[in-house]
PADRENFI-187299 format. One record per residue: residue in one letter; residue number from 0; chain; x, y, z of N, C-alpha, C in turn. Coordinates in nm, 4 decimals. Layout:
BEGIN
+--------+-----+--------+----------+----------+----------+----------+----------+----------+----------+----------+----------+
| residu | num | chaine |     n_px |     n_py |     n_pz |    ca_px |    ca_py |    ca_pz |     c_px |     c_py |     c_pz |
+--------+-----+--------+----------+----------+----------+----------+----------+----------+----------+----------+----------+
|      A | NUM |      A |        X |        Y |        Z |        X |        Y |        Z |        X |        Y |        Z |
...
+--------+-----+--------+----------+----------+----------+----------+----------+----------+----------+----------+----------+
***
This chain:
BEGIN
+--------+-----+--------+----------+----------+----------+----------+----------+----------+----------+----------+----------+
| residu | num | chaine |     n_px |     n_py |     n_pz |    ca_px |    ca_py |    ca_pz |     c_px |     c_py |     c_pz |
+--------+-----+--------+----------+----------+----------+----------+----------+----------+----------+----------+----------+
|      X |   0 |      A |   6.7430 |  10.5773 |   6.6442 |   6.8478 |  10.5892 |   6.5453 |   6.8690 |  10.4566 |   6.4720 |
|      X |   1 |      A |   6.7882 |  10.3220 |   6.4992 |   6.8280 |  10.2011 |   6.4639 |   6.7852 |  10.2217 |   6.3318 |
|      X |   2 |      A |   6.9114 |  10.1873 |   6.2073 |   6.8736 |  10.1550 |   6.0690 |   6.9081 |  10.3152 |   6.0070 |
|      X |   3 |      A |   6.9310 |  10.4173 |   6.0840 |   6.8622 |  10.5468 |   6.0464 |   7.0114 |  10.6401 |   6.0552 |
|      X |   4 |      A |   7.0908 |  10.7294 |   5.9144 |   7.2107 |  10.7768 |   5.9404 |   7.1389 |  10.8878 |   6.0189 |
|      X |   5 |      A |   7.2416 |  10.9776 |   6.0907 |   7.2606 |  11.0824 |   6.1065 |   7.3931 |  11.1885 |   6.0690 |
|      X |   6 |      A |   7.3593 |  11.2902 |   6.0206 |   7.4585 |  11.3959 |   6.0258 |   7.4960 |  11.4785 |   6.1773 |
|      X |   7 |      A |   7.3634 |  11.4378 |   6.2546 |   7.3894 |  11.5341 |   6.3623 |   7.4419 |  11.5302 |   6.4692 |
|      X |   8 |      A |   7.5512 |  11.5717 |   6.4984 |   7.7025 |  11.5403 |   6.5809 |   7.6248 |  11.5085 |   6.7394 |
|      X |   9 |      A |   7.5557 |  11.5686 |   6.7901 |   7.4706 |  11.5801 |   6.9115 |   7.4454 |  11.4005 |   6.8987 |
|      X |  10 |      A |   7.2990 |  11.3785 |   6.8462 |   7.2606 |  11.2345 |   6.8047 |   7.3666 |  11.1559 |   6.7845 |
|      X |  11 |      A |   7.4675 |  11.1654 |   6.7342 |   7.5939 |  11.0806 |   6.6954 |   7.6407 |  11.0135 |   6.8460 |
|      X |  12 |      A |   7.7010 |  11.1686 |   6.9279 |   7.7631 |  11.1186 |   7.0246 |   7.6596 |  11.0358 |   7.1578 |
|      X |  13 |      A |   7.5504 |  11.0774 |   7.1312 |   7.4224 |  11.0361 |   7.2144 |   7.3830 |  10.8513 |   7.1949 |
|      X |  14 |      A |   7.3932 |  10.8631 |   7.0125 |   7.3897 |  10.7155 |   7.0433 |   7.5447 |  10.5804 |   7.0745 |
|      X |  15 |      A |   7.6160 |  10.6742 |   7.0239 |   7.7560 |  10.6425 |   7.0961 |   7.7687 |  10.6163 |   7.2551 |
|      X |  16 |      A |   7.7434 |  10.7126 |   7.3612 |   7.7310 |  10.7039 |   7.4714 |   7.6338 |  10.5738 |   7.4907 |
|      X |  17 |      A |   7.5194 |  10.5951 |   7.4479 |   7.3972 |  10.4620 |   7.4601 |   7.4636 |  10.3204 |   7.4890 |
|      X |  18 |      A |   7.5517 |  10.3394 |   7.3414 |   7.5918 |  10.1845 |   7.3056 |   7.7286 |  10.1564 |   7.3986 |
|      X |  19 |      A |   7.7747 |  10.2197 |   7.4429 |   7.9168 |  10.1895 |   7.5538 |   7.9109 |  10.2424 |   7.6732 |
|      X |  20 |      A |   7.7611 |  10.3127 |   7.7087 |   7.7395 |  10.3285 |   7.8537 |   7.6769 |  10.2173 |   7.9103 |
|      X |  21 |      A |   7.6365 |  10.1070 |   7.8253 |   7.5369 |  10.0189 |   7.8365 |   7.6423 |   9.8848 |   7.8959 |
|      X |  22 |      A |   7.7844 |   9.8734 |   7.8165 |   7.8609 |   9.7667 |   7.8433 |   7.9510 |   9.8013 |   7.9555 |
|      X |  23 |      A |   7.9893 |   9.9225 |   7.9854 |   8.0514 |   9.9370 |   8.1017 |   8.0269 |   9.9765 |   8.2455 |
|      X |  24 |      A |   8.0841 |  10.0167 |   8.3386 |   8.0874 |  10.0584 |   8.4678 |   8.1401 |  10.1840 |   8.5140 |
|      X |  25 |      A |   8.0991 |  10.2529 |   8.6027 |   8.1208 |  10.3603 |   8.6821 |   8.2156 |  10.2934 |   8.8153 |
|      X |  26 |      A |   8.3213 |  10.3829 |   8.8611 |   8.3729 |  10.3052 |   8.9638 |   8.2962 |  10.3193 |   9.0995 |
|      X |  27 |      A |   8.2025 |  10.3929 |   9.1025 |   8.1302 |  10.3758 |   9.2024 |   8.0404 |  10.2195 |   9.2178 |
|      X |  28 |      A |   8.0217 |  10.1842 |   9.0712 |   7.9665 |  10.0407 |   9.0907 |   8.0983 |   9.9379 |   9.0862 |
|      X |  29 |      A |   8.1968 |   9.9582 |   9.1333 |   8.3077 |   9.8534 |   9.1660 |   8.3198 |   9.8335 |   9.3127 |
|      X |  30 |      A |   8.2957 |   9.7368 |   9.3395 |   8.2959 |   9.6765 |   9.4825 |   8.4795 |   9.6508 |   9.5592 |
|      X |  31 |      A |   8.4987 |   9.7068 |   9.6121 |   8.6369 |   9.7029 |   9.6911 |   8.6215 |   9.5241 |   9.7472 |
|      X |  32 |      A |   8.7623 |   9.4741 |   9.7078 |   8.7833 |   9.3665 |   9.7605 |   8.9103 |   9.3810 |   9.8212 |
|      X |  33 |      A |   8.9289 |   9.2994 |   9.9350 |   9.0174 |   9.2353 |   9.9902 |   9.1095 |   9.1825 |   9.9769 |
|      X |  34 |      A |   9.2197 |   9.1831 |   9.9754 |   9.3585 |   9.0799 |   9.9289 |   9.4103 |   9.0848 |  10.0566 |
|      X |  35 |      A |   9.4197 |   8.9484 |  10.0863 |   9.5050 |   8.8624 |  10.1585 |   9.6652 |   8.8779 |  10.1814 |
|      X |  36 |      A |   9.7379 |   8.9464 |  10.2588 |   9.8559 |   8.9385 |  10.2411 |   9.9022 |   8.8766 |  10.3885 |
|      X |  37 |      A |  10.0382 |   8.7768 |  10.3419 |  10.0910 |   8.7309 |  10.4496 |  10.1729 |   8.8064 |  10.4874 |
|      X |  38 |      A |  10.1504 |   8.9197 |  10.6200 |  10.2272 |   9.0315 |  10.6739 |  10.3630 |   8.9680 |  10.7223 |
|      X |  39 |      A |  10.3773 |   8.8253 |  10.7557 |  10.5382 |   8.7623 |  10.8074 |  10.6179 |   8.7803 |  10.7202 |
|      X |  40 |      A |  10.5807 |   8.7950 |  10.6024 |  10.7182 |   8.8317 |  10.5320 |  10.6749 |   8.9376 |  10.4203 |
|      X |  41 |      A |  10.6974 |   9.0642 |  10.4947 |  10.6506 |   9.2016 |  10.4312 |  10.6928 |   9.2058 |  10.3301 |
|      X |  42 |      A |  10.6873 |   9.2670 |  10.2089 |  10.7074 |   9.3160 |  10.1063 |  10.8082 |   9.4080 |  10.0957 |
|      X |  43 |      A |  10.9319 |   9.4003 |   9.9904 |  11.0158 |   9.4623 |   9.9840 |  11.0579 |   9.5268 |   9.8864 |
|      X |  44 |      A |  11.0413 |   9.6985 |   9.8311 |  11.0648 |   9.7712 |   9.7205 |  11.1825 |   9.8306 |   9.7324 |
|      X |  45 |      A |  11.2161 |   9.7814 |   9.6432 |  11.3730 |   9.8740 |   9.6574 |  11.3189 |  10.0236 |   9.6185 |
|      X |  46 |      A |  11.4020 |  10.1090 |   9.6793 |  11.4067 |  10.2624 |   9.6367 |  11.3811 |  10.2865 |   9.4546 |
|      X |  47 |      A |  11.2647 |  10.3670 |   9.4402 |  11.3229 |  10.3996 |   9.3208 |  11.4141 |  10.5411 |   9.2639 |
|      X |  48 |      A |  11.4848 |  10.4833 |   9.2307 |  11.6152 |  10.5668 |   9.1849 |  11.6035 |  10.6829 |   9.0515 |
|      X |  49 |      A |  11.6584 |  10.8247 |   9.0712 |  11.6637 |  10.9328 |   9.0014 |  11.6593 |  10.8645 |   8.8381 |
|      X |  50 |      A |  11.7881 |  10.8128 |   8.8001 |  11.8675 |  10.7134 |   8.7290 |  11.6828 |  10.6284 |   8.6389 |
|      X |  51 |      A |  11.6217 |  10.5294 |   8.7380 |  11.5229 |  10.4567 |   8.6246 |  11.4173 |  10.5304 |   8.6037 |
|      X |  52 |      A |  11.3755 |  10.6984 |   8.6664 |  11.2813 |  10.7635 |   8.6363 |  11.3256 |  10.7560 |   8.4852 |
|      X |  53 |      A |  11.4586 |  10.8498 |   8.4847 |  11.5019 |  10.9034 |   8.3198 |  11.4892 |  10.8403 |   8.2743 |
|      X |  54 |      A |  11.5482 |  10.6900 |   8.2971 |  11.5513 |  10.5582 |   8.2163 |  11.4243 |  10.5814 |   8.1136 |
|      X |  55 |      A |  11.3105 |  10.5607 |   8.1545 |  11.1679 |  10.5771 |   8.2108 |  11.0838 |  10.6896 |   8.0844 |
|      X |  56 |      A |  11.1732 |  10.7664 |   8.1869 |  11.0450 |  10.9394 |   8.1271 |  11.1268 |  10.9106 |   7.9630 |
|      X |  57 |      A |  11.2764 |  10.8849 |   7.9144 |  11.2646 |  10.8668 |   7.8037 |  11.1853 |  10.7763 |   7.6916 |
|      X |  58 |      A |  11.1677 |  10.7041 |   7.7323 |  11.0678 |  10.5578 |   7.6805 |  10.9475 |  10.6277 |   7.6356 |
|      X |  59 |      A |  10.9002 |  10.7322 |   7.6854 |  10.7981 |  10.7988 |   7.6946 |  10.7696 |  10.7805 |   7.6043 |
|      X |  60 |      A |  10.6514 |  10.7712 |   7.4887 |  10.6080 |  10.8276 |   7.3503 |  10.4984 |  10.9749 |   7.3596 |
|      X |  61 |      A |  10.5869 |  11.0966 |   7.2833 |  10.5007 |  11.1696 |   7.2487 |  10.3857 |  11.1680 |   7.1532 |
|      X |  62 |      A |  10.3506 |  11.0768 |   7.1269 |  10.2357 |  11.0281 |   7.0678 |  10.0862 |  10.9896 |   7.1167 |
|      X |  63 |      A |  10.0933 |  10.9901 |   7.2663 |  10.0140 |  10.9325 |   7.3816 |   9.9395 |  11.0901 |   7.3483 |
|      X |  64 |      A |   9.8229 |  11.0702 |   7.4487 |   9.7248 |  11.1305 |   7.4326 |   9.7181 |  11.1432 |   7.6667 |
|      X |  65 |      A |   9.7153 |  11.2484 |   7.6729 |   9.6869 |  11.2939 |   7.8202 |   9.6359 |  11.1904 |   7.9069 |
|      X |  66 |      A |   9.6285 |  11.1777 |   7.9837 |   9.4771 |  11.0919 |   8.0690 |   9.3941 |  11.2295 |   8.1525 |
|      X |  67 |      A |   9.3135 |  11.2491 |   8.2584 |   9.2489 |  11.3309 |   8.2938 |   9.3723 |  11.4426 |   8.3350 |
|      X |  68 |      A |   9.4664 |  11.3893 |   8.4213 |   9.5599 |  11.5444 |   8.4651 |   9.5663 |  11.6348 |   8.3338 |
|      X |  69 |      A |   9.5480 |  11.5743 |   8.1846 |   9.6027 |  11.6708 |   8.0436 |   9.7553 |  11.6895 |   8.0959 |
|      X |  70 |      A |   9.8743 |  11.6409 |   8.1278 |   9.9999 |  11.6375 |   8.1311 |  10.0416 |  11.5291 |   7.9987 |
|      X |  71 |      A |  10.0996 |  11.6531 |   7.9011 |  10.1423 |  11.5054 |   7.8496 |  10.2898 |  11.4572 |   7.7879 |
|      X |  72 |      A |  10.3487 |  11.3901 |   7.7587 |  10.4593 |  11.3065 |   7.7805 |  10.5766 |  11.3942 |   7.7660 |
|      X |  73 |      A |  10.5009 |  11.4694 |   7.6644 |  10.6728 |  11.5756 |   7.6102 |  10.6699 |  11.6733 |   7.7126 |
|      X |  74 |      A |  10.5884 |  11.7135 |   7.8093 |  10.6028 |  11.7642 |   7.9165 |  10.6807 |  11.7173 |   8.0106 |
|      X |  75 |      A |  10.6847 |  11.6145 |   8.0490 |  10.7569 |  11.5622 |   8.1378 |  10.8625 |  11.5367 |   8.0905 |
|      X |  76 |      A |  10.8879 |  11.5118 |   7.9631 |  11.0310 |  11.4785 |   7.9238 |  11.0815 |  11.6509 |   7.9412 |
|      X |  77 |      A |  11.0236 |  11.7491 |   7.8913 |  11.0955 |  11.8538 |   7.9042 |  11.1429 |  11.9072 |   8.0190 |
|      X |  78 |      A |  11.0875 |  11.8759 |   8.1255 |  11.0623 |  11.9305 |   8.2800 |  11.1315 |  11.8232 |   8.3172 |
|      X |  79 |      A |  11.1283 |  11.7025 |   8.2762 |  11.2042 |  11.5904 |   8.4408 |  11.3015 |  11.6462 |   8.5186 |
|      X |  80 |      A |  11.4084 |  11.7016 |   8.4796 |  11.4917 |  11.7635 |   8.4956 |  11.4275 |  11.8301 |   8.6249 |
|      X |  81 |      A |  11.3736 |  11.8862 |   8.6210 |  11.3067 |  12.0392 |   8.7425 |  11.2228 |  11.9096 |   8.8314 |
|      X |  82 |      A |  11.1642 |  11.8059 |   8.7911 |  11.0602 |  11.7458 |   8.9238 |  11.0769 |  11.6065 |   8.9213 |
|      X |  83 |      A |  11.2122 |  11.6005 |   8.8616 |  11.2573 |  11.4658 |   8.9255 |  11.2433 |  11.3974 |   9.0480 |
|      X |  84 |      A |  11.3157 |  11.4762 |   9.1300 |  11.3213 |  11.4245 |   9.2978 |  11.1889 |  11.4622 |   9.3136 |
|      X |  85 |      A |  11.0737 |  11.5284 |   9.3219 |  10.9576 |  11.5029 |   9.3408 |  10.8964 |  11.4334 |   9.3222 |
|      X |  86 |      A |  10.9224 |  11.3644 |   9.2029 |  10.8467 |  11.2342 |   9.1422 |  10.8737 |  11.1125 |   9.2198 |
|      X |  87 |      A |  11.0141 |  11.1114 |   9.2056 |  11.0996 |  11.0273 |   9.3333 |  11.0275 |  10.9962 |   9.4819 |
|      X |  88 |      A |  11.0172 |  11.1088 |   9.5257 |  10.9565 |  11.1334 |   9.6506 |  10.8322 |  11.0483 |   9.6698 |
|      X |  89 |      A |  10.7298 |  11.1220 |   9.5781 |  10.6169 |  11.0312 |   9.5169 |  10.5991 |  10.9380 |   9.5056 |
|      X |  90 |      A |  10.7060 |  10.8658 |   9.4343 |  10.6443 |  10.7438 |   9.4277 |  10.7430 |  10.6529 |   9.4720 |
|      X |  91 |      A |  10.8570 |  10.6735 |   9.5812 |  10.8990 |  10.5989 |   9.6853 |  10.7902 |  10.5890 |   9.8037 |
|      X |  92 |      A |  10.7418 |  10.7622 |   9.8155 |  10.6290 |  10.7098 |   9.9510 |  10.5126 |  10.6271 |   9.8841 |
|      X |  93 |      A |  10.4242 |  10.6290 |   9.7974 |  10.3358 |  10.5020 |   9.7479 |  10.3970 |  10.4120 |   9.7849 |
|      X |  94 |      A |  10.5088 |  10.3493 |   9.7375 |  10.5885 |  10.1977 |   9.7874 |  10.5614 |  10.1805 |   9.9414 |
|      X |  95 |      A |  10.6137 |  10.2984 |  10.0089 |  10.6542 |  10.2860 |  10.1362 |  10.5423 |  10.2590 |  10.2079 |
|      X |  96 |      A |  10.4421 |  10.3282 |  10.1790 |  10.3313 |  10.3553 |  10.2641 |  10.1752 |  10.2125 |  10.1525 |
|      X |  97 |      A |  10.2051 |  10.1953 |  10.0718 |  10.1279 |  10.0638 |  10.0087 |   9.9954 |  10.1463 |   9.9908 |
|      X |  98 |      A |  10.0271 |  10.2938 |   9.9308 |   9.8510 |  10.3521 |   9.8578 |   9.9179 |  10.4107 |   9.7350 |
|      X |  99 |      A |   9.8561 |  10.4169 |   9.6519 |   9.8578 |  10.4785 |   9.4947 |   9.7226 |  10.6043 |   9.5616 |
|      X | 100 |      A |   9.7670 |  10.7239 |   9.4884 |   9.7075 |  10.8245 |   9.4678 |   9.5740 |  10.8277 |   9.4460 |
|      X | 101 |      A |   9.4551 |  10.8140 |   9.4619 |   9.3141 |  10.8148 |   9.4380 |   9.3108 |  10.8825 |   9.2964 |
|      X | 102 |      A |   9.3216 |  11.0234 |   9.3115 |   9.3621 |  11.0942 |   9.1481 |   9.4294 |  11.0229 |   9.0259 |
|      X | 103 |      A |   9.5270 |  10.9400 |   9.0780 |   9.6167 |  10.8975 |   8.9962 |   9.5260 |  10.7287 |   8.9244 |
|      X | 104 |      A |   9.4571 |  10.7023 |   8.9617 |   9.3608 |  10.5776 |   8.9469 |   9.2543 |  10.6300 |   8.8481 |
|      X | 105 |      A |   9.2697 |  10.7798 |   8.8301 |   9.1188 |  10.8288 |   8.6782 |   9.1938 |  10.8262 |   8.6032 |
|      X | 106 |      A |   9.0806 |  10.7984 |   8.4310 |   9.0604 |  10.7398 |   8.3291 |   8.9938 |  10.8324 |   8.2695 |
|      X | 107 |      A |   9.0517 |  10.8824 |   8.1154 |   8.9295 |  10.9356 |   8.0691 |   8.9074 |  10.8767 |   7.9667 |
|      X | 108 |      A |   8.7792 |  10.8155 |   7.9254 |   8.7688 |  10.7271 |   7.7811 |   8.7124 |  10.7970 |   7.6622 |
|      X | 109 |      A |   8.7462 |  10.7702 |   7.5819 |   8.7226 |  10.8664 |   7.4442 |   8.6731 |  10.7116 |   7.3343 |
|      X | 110 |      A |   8.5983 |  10.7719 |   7.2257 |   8.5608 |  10.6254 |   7.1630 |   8.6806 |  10.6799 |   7.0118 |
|      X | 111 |      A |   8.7046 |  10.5779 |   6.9447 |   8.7967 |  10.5811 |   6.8533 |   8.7545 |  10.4831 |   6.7070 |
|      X | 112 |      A |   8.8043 |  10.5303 |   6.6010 |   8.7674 |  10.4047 |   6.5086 |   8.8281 |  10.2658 |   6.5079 |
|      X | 113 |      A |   8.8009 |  10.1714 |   6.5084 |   8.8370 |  10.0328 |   6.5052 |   8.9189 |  10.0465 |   6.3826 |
|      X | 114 |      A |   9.0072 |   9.9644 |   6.3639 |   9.0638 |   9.9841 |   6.2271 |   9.0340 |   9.8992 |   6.0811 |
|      X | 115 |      A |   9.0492 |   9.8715 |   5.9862 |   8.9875 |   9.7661 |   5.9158 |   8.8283 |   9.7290 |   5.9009 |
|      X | 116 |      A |   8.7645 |   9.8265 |   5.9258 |   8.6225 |   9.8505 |   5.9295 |   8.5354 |   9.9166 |   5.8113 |
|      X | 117 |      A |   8.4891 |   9.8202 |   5.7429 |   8.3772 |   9.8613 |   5.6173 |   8.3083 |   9.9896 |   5.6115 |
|      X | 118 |      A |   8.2671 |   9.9591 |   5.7099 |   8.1162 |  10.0990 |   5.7627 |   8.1573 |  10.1944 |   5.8929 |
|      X | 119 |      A |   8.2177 |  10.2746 |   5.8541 |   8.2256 |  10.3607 |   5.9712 |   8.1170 |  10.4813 |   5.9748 |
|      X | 120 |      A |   7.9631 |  10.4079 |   5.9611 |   7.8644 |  10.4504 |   5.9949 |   7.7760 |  10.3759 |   6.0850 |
|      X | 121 |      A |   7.8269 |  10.2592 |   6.1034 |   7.8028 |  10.1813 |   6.1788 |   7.8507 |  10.1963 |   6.3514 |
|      X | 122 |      A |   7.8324 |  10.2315 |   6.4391 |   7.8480 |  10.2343 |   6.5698 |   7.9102 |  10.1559 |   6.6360 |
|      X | 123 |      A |   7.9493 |  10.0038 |   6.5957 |   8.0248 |   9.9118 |   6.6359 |   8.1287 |   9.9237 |   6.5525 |
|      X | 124 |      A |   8.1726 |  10.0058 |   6.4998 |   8.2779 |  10.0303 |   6.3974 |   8.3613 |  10.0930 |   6.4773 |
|      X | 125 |      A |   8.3370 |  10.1478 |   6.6037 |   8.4485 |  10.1884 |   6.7053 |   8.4121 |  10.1080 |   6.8053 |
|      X | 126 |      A |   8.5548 |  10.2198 |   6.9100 |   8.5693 |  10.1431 |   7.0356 |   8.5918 |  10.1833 |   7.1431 |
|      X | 127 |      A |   8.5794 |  10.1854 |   7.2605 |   8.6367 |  10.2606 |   7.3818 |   8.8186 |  10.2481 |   7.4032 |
|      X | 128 |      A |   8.8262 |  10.3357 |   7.4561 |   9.0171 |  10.3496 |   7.4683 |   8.9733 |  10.4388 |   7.6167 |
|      X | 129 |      A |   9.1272 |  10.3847 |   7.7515 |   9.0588 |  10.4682 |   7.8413 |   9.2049 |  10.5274 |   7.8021 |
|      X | 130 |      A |   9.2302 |  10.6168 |   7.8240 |   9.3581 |  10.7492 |   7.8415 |   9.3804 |  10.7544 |   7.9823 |
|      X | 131 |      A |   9.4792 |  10.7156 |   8.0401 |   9.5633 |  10.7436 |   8.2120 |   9.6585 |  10.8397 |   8.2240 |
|      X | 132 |      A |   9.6440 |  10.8742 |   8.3318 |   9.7278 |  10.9870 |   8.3547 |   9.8751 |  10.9680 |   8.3356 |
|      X | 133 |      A |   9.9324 |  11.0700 |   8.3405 |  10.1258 |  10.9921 |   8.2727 |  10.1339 |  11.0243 |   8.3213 |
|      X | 134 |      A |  10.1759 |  11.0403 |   8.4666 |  10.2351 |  11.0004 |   8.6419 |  10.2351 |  10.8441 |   8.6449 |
|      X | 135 |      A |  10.1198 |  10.8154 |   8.6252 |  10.0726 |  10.6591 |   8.6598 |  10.1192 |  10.5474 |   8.5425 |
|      X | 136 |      A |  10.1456 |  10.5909 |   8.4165 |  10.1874 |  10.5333 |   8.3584 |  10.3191 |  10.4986 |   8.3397 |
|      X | 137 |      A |  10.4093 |  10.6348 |   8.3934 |  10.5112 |  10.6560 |   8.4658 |  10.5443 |  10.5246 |   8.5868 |
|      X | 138 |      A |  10.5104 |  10.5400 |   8.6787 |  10.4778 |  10.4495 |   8.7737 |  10.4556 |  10.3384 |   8.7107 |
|      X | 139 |      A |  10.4051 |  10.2997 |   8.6816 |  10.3703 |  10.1338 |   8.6431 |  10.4810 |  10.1226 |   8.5766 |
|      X | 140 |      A |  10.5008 |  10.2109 |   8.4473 |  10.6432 |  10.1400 |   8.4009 |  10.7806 |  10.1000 |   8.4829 |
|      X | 141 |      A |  10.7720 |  10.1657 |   8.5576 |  10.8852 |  10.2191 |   8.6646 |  10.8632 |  10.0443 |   8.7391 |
|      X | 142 |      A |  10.7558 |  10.0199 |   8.7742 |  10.7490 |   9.8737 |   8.8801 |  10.7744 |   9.8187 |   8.7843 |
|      X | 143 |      A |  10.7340 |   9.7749 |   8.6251 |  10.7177 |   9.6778 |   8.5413 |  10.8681 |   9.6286 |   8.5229 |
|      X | 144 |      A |  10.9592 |   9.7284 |   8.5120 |  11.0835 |   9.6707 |   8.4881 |  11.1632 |   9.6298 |   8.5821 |
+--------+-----+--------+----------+----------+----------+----------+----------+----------+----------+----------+----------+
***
């Protein structure tokens, strides 16, 4: 395809994949490391509370795009109400117990246009974006503040 357009959506996404399967990783090629923690003075999470979910699930932007679960934001804003204390539950035991969800750790990446770009026939004219699940984004916001 070097030098050479295509119309054909197949070839498109083929040399797309090429060019950003080439710079990244599979998490199977991520090597688990070790962190050091000094267990004498354990770690302490406060409860998280009904109160900073909402805080939280409002902040939300319906503008986000799913991550792999496909849940997406205006869902949860519509529902918190009904799986609040579940969520609660959730993600007090992560704190409690020091594991995040295996599920909750996928990514789905989609390529996107770069913005301010001459040639969007050009292949480096986009970019990878990964999309996370909104539980987890949930969560992180929830620790961040």
């Amino acid at each position: 395809m070097e030098g050479k357009l295509t119309n054909n959506k197949q070839e498109q996404t083929n040399l797309l994949f090429h060019i950003f399967a080439q710079e990244g990783t599979t998490i199977e090629d991520v090597e688990e490391t070790e962190i050091a923690i000094d267990q004498s003075q354990p770690l302490h999470f406060e409860k998280i509370t009904v109160d900073e979910i909402r805080t939280n699930v409002k902040t939300l932007s319906n503008k986000k795009s799913p991550g792999p679960d496909g849940i997406p934001n205006k869902l949860i804003k519509i529902a918190w109400h009904l799986i609040v204390e579940r969520i609660s539950d959730l993600f007090n035991d992560c704190l409690t117990i020091g594991h995040f969800l295996t599920s909750s750790k996928r990514a789905s990446t989609i390529i996107i246009q770069k913005t301010n770009k001459s040639d969007y026939s050009d292949p480096f004219a986009y970019g990878p974006i990964a999309l996370l699940n909104t539980l987890s984004k949930l969560f992180k916001r929830i620790l961040n503040n």
